[in-house]
C-alpha positions in Angstrom: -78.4 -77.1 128.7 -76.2 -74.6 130.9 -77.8 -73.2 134.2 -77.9 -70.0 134.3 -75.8 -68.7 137.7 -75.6 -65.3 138.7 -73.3 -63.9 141.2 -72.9 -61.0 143.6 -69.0 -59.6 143.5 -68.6 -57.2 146.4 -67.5 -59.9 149.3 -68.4 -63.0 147.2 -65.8 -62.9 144.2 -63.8 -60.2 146.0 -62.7 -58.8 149.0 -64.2 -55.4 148.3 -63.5 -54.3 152.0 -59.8 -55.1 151.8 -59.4 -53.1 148.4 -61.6 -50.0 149.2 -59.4 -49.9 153.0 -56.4 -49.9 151.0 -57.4 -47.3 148.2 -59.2 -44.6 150.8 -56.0 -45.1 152.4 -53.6 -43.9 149.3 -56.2 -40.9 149.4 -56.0 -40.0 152.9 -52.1 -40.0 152.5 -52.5 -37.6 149.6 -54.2 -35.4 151.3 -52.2 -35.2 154.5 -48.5 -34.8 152.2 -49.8 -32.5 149.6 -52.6 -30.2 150.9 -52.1 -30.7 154.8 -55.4 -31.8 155.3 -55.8 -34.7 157.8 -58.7 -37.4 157.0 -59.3 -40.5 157.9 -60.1 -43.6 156.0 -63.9 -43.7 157.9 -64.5 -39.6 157.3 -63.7 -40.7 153.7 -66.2 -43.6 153.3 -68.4 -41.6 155.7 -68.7 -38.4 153.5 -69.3 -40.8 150.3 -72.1 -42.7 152.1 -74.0 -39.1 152.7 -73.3 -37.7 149.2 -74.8 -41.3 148.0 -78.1 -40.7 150.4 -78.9 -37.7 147.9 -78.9 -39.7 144.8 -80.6 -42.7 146.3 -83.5 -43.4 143.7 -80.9 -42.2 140.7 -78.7 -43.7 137.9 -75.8 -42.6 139.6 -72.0 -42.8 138.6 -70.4 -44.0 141.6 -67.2 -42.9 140.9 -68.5 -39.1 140.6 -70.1 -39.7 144.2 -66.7 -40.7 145.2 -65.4 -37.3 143.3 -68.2 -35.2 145.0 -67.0 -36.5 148.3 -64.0 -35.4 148.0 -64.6 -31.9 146.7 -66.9 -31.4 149.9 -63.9 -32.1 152.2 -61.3 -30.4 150.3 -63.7 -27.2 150.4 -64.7 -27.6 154.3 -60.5 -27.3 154.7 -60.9 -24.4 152.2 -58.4 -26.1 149.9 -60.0 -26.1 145.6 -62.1 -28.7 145.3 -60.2 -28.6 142.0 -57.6 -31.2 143.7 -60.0 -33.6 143.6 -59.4 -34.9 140.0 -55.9 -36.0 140.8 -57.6 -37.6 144.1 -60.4 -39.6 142.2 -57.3 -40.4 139.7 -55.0 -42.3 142.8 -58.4 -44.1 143.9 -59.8 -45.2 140.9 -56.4 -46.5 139.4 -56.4 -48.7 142.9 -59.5 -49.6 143.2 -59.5 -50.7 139.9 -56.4 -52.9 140.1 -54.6 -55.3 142.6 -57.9 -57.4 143.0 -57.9 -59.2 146.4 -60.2 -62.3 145.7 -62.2 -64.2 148.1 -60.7 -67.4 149.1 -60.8 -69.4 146.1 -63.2 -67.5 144.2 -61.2 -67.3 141.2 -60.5 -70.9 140.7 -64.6 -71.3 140.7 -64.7 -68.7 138.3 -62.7 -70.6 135.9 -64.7 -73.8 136.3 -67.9 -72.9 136.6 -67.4 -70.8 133.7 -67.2 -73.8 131.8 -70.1 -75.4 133.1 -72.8 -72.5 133.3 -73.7 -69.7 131.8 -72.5 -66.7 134.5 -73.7 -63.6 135.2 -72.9 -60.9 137.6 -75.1 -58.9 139.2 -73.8 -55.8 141.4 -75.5 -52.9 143.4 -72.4 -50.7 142.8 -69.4 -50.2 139.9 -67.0 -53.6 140.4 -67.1 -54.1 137.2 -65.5 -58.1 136.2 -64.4 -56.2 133.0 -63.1 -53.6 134.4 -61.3 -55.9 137.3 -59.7 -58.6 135.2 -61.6 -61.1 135.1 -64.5 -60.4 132.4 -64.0 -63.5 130.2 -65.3 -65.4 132.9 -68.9 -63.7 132.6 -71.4 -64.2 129.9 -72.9 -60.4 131.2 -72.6 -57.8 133.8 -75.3 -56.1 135.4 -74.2 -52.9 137.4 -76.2 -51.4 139.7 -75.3 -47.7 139.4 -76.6 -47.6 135.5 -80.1 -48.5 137.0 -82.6 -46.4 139.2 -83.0 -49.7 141.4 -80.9 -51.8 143.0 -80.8 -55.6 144.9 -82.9 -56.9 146.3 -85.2 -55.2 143.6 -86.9 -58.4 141.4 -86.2 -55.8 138.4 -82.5 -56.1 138.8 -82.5 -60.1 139.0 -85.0 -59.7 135.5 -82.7 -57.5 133.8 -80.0 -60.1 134.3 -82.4 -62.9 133.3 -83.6 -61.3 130.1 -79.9 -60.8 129.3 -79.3 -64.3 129.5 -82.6 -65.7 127.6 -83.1 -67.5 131.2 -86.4 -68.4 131.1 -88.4 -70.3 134.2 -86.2 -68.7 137.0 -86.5 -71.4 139.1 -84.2 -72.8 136.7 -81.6 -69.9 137.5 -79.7 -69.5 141.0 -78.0 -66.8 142.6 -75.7 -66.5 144.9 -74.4 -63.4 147.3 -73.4 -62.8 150.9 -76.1 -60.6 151.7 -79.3 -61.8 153.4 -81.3 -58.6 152.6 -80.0 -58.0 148.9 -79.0 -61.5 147.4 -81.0 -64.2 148.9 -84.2 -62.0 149.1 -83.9 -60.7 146.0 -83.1 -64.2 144.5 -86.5 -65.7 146.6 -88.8 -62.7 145.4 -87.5 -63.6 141.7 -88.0 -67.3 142.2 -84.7 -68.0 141.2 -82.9 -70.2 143.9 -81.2 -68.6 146.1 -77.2 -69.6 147.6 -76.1 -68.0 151.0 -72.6 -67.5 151.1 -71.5 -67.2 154.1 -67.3 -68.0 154.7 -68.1 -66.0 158.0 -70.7 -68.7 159.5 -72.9 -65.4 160.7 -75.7 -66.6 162.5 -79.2 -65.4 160.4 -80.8 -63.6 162.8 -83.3 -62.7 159.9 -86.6 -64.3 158.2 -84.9 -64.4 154.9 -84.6 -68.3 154.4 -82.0 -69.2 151.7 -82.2 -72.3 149.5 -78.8 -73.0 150.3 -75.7 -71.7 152.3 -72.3 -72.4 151.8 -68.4 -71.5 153.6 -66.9 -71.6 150.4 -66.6 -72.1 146.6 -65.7 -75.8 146.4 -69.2 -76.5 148.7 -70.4 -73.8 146.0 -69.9 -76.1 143.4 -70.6 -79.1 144.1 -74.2 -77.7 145.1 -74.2 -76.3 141.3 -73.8 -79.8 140.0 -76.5 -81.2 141.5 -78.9 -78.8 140.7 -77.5 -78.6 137.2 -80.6 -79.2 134.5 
């Protein structure tokens, strides 16, 4: 019988820091050639991360937080806020496409794929479907169409139930957070995988199952616990 392995995306499958630098960017640059307005990359991500606080305990479309972010800048420079369609337009198409995978992330993808039964489970909107690389998971769990998020246990149970999962003990999970993936993971009593490509020392109490550097280590860990 196939394990069921679930999997963080954001800076475990991809280099979500990499792409959202590189689409803020295209947006700053739009702003400064066609409305004057000079933004930076951090007052971008900065605005977004106080529009989110609002919606904190809400289903919330991250993309129209994104949108909303905008709008507030473009109206504190007294431009329309109505400029920000064509704004949300240039980020989504980036963020969307041009995936920058963690090293060797997607040759794992393709072989445990074949070996376990994957799911991905992700606070925010990086969507494997939407990124390229669906076919790889059996189903997605996003956290903006959900009023909780990691390390929740009713995030890691929706996945579960999905997945006909049973005993979670007999289901692991793996993420680069501490506080949402390996706590989350313990609380569910799934077994819990560190990654960790970084070697940060845990300064926390959260205790992992595992930790690994990288995929292939990944692996081989998943064969040995395989059922």
């Amino acid at each position: 019988m196939k394990n069921v392995v679930s999997l963080d995306i954001d800076q475990t499958i991809i280099d979500f820091e990499a792409m959202l630098e590189r689409s803020l960017s295209k947006v700053s640059r739009k702003m400064f050639c066609e409305y004057g307005i000079s933004v930076s990359k951090h007052q971008l991500q900065s605005e977004r991360q106080t529009v989110l606080r609002e919606f904190q305990s809400a289903c919330v479309d991250m993309l129209k937080i994104r949108q909303i972010s905008f709008e507030r800048i473009l109206e504190r420079h007294n431009a329309s806020k109505q400029f920000a369609a064509s704004l949300i337009e240039i980020f989504a198409t980036d963020r969307f496409s041009n995936v920058c995978f963690m090293p060797g992330a997607l040759d794992f993808l393709r072989k445990a794929s074949q070996a376990h039964n994957i799911v991905a489970i992700t606070n925010g909107n990086s969507d494997p479907r939407l990124l390229g690389f669906g076919e790889f998971f059996e189903h997605v769990v996003l956290g903006e169409k959900f009023p909780f998020k990691k390390p929740d246990v009713r995030i890691f149970s929706e996945a579960l139930s999905h997945m006909n999962a049973g005993d979670p003990k007999h289901a692991v999970h793996i993420g680069d957070s501490l506080e949402n993936d390996v706590l989350g993971a313990n609380e569910s009593g799934m077994v819990s995988v560190w990654y960790n490509p970084h070697r940060y020392e845990n300064k926390t109490n959260i205790s992992p199952r595992f930790e690994v550097r990288d995929f292939e280590e990944l692996y081989t860990i998943l064969q040995k616990i395989k059922r």
